[in-house]
PDB file of N, CA, C and O in Angstrom, chain B, residues numbered from 101:
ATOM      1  N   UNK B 101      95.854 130.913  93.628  1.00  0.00           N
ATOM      2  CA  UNK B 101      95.959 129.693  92.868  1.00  0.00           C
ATOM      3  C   UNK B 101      95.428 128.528  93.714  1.00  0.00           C
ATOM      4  O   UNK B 101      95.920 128.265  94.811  1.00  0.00           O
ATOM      5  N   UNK B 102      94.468 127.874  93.204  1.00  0.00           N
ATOM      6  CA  UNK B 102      94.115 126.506  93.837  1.00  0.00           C
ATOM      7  C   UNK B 102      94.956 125.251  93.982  1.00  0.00           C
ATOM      8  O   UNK B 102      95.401 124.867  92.900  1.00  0.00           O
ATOM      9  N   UNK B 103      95.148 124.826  94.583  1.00  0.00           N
ATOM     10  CA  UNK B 103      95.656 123.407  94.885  1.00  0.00           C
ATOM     11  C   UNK B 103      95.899 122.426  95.666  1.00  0.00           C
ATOM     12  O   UNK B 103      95.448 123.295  96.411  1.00  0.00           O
ATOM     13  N   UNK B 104      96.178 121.386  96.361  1.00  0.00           N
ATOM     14  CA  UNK B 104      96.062 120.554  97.399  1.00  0.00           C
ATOM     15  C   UNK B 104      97.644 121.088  98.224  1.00  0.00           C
ATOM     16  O   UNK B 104      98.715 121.619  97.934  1.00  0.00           O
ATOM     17  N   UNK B 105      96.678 120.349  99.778  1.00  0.00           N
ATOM     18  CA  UNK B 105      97.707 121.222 100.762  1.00  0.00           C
ATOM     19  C   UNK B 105      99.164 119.941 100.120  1.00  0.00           C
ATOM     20  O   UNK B 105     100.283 120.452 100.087  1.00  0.00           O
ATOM     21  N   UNK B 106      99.112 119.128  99.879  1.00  0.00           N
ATOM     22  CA  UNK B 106     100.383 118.060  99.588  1.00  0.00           C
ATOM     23  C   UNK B 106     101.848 118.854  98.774  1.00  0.00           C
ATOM     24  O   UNK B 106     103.067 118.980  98.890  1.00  0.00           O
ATOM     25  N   UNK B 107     100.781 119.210  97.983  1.00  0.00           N
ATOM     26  CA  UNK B 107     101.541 120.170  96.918  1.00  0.00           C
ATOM     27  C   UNK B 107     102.280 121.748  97.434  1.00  0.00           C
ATOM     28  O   UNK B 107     103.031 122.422  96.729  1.00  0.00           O
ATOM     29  N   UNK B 108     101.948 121.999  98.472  1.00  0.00           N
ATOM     30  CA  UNK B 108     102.908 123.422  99.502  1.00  0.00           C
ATOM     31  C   UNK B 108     104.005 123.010  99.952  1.00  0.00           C
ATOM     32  O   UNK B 108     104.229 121.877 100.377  1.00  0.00           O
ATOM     33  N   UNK B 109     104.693 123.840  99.888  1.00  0.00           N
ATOM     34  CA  UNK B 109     105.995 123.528 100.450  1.00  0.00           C
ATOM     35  C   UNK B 109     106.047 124.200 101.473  1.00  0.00           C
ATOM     36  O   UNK B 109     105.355 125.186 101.725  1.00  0.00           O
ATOM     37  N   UNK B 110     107.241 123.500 102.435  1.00  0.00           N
ATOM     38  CA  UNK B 110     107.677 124.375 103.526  1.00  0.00           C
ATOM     39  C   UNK B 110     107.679 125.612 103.892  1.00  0.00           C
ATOM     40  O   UNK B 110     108.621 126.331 103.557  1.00  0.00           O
ATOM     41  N   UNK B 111     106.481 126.175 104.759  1.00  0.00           N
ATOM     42  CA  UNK B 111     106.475 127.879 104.849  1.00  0.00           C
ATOM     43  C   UNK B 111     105.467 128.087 104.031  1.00  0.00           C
ATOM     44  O   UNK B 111     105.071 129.218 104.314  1.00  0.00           O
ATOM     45  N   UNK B 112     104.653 127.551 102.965  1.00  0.00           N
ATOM     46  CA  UNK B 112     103.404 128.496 102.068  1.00  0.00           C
ATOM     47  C   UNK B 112     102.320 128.191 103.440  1.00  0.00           C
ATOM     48  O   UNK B 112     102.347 127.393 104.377  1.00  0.00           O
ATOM     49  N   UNK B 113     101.581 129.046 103.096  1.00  0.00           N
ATOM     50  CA  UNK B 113     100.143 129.099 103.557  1.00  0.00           C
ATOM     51  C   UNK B 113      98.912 129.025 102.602  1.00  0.00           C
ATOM     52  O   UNK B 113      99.072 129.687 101.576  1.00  0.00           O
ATOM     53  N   UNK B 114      98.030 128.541 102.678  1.00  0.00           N
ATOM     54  CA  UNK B 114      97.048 128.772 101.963  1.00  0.00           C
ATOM     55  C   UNK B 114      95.652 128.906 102.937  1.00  0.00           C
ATOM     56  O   UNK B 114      95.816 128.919 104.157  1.00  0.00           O
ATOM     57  N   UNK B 115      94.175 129.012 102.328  1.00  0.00           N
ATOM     58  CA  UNK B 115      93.483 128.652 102.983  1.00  0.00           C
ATOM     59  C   UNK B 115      92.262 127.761 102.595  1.00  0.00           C
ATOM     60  O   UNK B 115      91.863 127.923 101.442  1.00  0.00           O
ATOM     61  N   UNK B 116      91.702 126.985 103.250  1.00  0.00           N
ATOM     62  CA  UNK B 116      91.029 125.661 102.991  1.00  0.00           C
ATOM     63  C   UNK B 116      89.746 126.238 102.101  1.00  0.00           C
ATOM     64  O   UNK B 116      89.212 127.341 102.210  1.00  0.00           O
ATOM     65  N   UNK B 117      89.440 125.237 101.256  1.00  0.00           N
ATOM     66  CA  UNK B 117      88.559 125.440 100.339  1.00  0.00           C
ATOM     67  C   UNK B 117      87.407 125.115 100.299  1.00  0.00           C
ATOM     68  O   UNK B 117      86.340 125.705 100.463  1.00  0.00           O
ATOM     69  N   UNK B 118      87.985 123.156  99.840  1.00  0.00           N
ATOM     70  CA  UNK B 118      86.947 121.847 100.200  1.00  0.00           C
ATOM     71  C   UNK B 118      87.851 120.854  99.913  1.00  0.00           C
ATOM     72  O   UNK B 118      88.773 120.759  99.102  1.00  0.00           O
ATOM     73  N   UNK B 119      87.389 120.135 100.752  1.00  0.00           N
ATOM     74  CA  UNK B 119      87.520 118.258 100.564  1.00  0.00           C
ATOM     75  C   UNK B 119      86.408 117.405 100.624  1.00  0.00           C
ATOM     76  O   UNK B 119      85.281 117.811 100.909  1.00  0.00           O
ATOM     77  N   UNK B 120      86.646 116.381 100.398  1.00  0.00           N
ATOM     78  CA  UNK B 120      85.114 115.580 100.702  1.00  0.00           C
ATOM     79  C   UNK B 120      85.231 114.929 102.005  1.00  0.00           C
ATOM     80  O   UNK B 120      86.143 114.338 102.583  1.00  0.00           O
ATOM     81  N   UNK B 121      84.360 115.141 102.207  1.00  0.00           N
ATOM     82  CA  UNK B 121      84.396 114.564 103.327  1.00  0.00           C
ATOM     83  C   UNK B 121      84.065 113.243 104.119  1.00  0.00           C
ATOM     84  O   UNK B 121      83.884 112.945 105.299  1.00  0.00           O
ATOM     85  N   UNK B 122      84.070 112.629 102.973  1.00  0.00           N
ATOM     86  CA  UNK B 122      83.669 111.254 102.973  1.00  0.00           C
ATOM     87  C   UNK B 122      85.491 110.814 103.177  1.00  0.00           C
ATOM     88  O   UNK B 122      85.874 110.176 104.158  1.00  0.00           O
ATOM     89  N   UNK B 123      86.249 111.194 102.293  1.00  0.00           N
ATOM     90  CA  UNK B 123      87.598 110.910 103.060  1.00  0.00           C
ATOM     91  C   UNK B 123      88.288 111.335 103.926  1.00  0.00           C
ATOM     92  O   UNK B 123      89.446 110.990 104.159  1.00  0.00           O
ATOM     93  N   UNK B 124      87.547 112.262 104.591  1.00  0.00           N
ATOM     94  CA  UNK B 124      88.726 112.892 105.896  1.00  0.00           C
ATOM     95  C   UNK B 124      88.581 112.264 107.105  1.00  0.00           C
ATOM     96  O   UNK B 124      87.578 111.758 107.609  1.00  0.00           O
ATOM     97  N   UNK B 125      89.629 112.352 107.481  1.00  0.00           N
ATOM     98  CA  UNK B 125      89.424 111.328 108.949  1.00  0.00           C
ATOM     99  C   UNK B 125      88.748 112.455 109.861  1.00  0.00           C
ATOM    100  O   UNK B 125      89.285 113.562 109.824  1.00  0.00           O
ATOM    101  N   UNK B 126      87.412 112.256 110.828  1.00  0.00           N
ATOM    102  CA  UNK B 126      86.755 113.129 111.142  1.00  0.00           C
ATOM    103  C   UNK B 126      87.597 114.255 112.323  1.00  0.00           C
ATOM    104  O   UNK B 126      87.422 115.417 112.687  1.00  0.00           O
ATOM    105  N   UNK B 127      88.584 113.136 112.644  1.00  0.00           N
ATOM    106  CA  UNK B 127      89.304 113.658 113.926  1.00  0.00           C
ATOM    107  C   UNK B 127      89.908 114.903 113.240  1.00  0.00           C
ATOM    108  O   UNK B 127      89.717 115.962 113.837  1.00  0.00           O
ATOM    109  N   UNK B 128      90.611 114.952 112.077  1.00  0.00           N
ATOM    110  CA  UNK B 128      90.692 116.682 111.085  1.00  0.00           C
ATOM    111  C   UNK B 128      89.623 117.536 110.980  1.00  0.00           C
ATOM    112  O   UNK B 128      89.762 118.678 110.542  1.00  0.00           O
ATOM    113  N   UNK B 129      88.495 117.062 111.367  1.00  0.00           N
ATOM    114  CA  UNK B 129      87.888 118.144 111.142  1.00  0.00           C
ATOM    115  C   UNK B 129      87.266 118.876 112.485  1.00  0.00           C
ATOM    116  O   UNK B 129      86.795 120.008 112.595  1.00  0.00           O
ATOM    117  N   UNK B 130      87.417 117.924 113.378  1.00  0.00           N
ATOM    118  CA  UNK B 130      87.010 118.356 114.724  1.00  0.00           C
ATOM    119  C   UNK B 130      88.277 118.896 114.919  1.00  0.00           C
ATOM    120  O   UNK B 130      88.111 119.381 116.038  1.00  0.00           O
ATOM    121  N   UNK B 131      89.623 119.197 114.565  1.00  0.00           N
ATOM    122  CA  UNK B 131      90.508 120.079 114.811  1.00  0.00           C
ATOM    123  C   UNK B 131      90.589 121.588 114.308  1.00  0.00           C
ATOM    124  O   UNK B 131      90.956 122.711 114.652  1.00  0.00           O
ATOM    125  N   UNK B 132      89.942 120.800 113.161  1.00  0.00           N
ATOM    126  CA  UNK B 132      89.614 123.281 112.428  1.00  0.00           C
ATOM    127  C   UNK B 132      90.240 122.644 111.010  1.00  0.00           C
ATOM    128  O   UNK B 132      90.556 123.486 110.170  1.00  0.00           O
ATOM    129  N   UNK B 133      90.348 121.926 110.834  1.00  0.00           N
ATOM    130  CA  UNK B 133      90.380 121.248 109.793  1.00  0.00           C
ATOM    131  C   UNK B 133      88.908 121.375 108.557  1.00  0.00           C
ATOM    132  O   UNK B 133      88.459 120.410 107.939  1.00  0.00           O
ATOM    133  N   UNK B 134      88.456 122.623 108.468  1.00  0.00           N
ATOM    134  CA  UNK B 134      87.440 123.479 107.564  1.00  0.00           C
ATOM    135  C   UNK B 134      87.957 124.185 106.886  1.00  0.00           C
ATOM    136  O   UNK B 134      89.046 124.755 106.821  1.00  0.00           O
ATOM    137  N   UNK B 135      86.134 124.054 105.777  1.00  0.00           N
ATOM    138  CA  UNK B 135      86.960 125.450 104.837  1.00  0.00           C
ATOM    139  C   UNK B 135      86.650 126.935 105.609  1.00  0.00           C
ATOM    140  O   UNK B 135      85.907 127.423 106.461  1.00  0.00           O
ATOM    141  N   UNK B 136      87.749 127.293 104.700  1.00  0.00           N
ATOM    142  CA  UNK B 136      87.577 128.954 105.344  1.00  0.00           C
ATOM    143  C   UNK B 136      88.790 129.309 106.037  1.00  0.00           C
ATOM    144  O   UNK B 136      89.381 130.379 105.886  1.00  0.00           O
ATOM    145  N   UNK B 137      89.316 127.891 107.193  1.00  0.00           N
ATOM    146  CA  UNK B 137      90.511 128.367 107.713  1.00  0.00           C
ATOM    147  C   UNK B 137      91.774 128.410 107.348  1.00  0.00           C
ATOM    148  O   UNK B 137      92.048 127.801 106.314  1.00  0.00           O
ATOM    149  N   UNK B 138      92.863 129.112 108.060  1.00  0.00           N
ATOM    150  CA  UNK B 138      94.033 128.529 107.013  1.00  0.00           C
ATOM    151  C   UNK B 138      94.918 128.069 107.012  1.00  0.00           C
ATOM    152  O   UNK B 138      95.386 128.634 108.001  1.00  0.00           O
ATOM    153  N   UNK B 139      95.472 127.592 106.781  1.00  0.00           N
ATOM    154  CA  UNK B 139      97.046 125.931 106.915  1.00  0.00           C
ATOM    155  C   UNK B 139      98.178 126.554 106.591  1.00  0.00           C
ATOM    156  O   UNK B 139      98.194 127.541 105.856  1.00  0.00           O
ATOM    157  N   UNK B 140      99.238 126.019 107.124  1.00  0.00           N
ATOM    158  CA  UNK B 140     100.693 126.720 107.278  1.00  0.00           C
ATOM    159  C   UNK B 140     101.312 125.403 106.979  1.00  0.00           C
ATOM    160  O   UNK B 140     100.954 124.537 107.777  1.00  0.00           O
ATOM    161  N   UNK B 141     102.049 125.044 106.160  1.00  0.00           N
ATOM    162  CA  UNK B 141     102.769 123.562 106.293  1.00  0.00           C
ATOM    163  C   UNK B 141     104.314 124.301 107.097  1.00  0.00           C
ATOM    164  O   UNK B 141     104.856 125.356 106.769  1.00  0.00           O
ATOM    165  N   UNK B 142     104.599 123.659 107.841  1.00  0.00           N
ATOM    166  CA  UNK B 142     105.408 123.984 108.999  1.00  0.00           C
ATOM    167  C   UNK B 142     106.706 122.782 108.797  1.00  0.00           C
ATOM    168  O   UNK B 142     107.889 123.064 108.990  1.00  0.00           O
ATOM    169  N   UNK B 143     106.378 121.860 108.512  1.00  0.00           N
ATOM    170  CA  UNK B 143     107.671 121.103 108.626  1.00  0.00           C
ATOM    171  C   UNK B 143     107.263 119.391 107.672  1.00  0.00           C
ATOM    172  O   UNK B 143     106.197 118.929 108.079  1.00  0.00           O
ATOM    173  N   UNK B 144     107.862 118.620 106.699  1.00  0.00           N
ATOM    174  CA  UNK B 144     107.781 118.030 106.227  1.00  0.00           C
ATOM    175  C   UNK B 144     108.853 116.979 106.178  1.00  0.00           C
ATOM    176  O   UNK B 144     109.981 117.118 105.704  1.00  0.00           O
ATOM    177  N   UNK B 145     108.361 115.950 106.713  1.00  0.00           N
ATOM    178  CA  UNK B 145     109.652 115.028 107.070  1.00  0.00           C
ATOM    179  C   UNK B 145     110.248 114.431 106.239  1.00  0.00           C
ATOM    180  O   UNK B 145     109.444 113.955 105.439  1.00  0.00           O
ATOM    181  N   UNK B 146     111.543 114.131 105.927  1.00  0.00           N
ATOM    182  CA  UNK B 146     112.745 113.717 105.512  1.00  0.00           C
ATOM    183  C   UNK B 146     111.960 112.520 103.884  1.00  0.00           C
ATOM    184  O   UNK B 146     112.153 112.876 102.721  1.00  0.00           O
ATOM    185  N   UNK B 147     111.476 111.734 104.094  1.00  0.00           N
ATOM    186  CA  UNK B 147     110.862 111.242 103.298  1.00  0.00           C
ATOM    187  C   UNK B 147     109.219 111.448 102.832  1.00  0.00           C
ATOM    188  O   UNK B 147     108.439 110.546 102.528  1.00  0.00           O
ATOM    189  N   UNK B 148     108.999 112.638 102.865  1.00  0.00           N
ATOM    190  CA  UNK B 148     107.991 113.448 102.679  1.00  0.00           C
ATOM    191  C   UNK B 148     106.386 113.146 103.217  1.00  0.00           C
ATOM    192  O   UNK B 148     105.400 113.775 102.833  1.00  0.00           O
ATOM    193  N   UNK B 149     106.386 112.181 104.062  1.00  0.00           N
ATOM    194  CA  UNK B 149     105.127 111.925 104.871  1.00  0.00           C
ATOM    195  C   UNK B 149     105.260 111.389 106.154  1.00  0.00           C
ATOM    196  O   UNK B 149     105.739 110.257 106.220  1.00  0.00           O
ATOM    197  N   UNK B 150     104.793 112.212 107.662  1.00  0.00           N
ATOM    198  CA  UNK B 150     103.842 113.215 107.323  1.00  0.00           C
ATOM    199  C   UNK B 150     104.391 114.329 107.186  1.00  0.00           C
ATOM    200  O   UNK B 150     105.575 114.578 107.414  1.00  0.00           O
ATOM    201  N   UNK B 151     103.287 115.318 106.674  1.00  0.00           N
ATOM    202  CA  UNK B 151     103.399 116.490 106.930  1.00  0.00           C
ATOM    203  C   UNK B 151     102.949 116.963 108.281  1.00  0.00           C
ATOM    204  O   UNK B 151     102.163 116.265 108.922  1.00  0.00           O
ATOM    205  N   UNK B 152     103.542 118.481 108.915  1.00  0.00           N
ATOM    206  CA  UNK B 152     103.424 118.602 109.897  1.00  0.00           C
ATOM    207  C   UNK B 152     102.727 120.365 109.532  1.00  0.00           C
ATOM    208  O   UNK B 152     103.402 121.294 109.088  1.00  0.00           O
ATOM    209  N   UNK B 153     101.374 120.415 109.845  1.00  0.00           N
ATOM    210  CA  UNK B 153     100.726 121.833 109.807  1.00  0.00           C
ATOM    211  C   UNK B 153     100.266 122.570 111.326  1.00  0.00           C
ATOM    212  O   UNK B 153     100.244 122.007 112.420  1.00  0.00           O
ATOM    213  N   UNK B 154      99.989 123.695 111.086  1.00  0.00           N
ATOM    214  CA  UNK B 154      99.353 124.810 111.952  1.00  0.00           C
ATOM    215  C   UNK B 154      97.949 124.912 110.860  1.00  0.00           C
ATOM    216  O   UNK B 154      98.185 125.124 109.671  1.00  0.00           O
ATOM    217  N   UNK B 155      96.185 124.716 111.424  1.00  0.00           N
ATOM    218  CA  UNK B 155      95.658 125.258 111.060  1.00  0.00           C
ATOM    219  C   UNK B 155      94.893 125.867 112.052  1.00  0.00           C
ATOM    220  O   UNK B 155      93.981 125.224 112.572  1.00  0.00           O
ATOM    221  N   UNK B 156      95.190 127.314 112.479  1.00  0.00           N
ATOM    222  CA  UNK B 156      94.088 128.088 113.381  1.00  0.00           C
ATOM    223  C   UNK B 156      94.701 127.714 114.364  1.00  0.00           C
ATOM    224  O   UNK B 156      94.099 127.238 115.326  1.00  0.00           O
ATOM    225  N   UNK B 157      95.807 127.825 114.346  1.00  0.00           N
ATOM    226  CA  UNK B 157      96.722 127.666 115.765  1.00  0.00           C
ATOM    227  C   UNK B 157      96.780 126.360 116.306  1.00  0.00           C
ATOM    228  O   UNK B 157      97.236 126.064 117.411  1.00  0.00           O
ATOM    229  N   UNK B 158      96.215 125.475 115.329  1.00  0.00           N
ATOM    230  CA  UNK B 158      96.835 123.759 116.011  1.00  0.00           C
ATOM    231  C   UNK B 158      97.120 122.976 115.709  1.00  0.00           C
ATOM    232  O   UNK B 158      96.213 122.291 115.236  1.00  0.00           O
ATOM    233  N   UNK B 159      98.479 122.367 115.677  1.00  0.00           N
ATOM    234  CA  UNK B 159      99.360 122.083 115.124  1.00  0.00           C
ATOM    235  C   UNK B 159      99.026 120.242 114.627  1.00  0.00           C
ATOM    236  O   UNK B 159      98.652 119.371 115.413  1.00  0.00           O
ATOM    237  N   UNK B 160      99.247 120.089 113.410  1.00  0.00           N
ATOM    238  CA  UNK B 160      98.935 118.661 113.635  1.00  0.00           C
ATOM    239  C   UNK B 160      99.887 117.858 112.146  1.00  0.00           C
ATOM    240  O   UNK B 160     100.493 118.515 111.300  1.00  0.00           O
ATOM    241  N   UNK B 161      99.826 116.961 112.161  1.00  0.00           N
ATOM    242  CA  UNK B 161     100.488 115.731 111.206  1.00  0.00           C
ATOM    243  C   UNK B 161      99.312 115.041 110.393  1.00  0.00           C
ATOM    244  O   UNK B 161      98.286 114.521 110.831  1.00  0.00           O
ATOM    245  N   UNK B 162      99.758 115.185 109.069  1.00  0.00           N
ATOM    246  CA  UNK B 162      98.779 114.161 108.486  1.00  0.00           C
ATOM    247  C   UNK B 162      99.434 113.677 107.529  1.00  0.00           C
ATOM    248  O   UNK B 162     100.616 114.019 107.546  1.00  0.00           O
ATOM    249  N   UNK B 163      99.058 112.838 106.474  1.00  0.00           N
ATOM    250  CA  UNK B 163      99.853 112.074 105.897  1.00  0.00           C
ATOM    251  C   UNK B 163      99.311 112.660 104.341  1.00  0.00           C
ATOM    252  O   UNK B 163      98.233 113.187 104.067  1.00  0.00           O
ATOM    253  N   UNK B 164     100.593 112.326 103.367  1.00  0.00           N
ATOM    254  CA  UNK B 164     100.286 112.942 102.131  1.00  0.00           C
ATOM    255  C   UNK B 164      99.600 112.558 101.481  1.00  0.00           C
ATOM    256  O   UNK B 164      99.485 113.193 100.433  1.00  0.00           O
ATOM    257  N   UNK B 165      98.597 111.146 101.672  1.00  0.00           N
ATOM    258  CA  UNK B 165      97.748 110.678 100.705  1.00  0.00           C
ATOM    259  C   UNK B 165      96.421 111.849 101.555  1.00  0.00           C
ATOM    260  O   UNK B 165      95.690 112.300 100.673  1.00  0.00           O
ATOM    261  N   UNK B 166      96.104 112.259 102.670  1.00  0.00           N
ATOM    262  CA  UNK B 166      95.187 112.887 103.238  1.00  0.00           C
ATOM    263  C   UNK B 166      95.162 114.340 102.424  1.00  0.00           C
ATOM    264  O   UNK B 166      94.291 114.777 101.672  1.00  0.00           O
ATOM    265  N   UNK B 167      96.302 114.876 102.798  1.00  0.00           N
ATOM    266  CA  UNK B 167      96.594 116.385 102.326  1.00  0.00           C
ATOM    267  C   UNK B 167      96.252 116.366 100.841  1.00  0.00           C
ATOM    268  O   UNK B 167      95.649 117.279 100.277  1.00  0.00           O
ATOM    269  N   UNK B 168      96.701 115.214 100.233  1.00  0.00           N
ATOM    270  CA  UNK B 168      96.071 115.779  98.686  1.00  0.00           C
ATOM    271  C   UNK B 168      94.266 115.401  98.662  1.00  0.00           C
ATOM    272  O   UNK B 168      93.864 115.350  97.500  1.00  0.00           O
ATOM    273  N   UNK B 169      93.613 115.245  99.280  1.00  0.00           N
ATOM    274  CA  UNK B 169      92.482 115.672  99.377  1.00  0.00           C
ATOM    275  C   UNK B 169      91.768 116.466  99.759  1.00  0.00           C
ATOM    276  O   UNK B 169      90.539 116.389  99.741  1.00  0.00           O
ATOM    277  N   UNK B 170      92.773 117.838 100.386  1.00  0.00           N
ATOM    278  CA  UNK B 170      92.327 119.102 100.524  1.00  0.00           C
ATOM    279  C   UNK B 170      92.542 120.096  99.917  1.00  0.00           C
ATOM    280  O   UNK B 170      93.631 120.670  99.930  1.00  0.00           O
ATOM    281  N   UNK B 171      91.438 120.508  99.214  1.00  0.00           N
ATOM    282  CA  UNK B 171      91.941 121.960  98.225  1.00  0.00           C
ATOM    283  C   UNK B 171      91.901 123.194  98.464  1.00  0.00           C
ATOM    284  O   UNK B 171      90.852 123.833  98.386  1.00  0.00           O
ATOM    285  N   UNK B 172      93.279 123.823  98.859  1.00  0.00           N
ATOM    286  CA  UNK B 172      93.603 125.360  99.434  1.00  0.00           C
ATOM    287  C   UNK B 172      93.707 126.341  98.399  1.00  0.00           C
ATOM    288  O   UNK B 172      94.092 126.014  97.277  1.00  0.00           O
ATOM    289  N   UNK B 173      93.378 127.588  98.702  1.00  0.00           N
ATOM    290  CA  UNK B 173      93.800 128.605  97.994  1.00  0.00           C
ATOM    291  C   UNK B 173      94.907 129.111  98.509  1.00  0.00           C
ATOM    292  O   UNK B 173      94.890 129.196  99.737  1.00  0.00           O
ATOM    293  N   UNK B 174      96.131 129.575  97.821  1.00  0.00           N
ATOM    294  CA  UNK B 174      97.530 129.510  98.048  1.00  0.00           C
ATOM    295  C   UNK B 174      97.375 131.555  98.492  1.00  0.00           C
ATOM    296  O   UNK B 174      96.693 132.361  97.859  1.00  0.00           O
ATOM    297  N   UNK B 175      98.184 131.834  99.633  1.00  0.00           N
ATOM    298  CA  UNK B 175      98.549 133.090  99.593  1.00  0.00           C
ATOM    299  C   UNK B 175      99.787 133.632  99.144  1.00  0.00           C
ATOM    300  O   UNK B 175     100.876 133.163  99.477  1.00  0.00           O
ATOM    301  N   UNK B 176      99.656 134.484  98.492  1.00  0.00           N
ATOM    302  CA  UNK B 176     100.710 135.184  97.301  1.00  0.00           C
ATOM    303  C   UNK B 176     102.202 135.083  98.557  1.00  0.00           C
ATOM    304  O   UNK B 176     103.318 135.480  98.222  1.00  0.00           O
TER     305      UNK B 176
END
């Protein structure tokens, strides 16, 4: 199922699809922040931004207006 990483909850994985990249902050993408790899949302703070992910083993925070501009494919 397709959908933005914002929309996972605690513990799904999916893997990256596309975003544009005209909105990503570049510093995400020089992290593995591509499609192809895949995102773990790991921990989501108390008032729901940021989120805190693993993609490709490195761990990072981004904020939920970011994450809904990335579209993952969800693993079952």
């Amino acid at each position: 199922m397709q959908t933005t990483i914002d929309k996972l909850q605690k513990g799904q994985k999916g893997t990256i699809i596309s975003f544009d990249i005209e909105m990503i902050p570049l510093k995400l993408i020089e992290m593995g922040c591509l499609p192809e790899n895949e995102v773990e949302v790991v921990q989501i703070a108390p008032l729901g931004d940021p989120m805190y992910l693993t993609i490709n083993d490195t761990s990072l925070a981004i904020r939920k207006e970011i994450a809904s501009r990335i579209f993952v494919e969800t693993h079952p």
